[in-house]
N, C-alpha and C positions, 0 to 999 in steps of 0.2 A: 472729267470723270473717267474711272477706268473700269474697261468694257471687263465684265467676267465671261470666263470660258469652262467651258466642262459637257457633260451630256444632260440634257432632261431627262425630267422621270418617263416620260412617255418611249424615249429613247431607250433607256433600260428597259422600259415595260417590252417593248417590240422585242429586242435582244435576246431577253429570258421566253418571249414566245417561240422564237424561233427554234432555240433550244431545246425546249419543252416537246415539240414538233420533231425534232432530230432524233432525241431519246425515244420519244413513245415508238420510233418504226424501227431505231438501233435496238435498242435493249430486246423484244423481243426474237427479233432477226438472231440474235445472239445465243440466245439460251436455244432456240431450234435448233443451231447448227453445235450449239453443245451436247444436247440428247443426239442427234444421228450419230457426232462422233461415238458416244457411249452407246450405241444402236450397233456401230460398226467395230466395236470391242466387243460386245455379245456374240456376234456372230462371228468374228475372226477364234474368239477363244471355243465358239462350238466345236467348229469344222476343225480344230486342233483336239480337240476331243475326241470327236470321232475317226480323226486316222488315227488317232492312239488307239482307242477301241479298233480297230480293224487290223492294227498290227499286234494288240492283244491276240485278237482271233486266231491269227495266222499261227499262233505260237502253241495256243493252248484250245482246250474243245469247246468253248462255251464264255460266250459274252456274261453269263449267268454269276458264273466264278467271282467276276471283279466288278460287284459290289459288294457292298461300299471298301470293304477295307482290304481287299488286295489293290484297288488301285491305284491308291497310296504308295502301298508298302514296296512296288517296283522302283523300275526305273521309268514306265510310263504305265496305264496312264496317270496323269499326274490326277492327283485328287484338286474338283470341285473347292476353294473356298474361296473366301472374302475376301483373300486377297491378289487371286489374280482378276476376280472381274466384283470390285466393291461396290458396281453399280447395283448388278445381275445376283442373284443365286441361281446354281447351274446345277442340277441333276439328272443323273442317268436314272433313267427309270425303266420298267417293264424290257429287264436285260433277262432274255432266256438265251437257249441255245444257238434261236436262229435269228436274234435278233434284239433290237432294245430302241430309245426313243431317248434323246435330251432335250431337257426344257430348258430355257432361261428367264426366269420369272425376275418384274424390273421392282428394285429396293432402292431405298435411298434416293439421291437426285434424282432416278430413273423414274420415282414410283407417279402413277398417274399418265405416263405417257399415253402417249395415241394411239402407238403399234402394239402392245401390250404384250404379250410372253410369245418368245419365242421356241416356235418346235422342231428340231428333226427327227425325220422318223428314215431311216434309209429304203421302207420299202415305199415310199410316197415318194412322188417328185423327185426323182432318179436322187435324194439324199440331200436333197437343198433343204435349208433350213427355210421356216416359213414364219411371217407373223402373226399371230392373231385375228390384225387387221388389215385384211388382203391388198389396201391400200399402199399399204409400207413393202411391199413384195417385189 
C-alpha cells in the first residue's frame, strides 16, 4: 500500500492562524506609520509656509496683503492646494499686519485621525506648529 503525503487540515488550520495573527498586529502598525508620515507632510509643508509668509513680510507691509490671491500670483508664497499636501487643506488665516495663523485641517486618508488639525500661530510657542491633540506634540 502507498503511504500518502501532504498536510492536514488541522495543519493548514494552524498556518492560516498564524497568519491571521501576523496581519491583525502588521496591517495596523502600517497604516499608523502611514498617517505620521502624512502628519510629517503637514507639518514640513506648514513651516515652508511660513518662511514664505515671513520673507513676504520682509518685502512688503503686511501679512494682510497676501491673502488669498497675491500669494499665488508671486514667486512665493506659494498658494495652499490639493496638490501639494492632498492629505491636508492648508490655510492662512487671520493674516493682519502683525501677524496671521495656518491651519492644516486632515481630508481624505488623513480624515479622522488622532492628532487632528494642525495650528501655527507665530506668536504662541516661539512659531512651532501644534496639534489639536497635545499628545501628537
Amino acid at each position: 500500500m502507498r503511504r500518502q503525503t501532504g498536510f492536514t487540515l488541522i495543519e493548514l488550520m494552524v498556518v492560516v492562524a498564524i497568519i491571521a495573527i501576523i496581519a491583525a498586529v502588521a496591517i495596523p502598525a502600517y497604516n499608523e506609520q502611514a498617517r505620521k508620515a502624512r502628519r510629517a507632510d503637514a507639518s514640513r509643508f506648514v513651516g515652508q509656509l511660513q518662511l514664505e509668509l515671513e520673507r513676504w513680510r520682509a518685502e512688503n507691509p503686511s501679512y494682510a496683503n497676501c491673502t488669498p490671491a497675491p500669494c499665488g500670483s508671486g514667486t512665493y508664497p506659494v498658494a495652499p492646494d490639493a496638490t501639494v499636501s492632498p492629505n491636508y487643506t492648508i490655510a492662512i488665516a487671520n493674516a493682519t499686519a502683525a501677524g496671521y495663523s495656518i491651519t492644516a485641517t486632515p481630508t481624505a486618508a488623513q480624515n479622522g485621525d488622532r492628532c487632528g488639525v494642525l495650528t501655527l500661530d507665530p506668536a504662541i510657542k516661539a512659531g512651532k506648529p501644534q496639534w489639536a491633540n497635545t499628545a501628537c506634540n
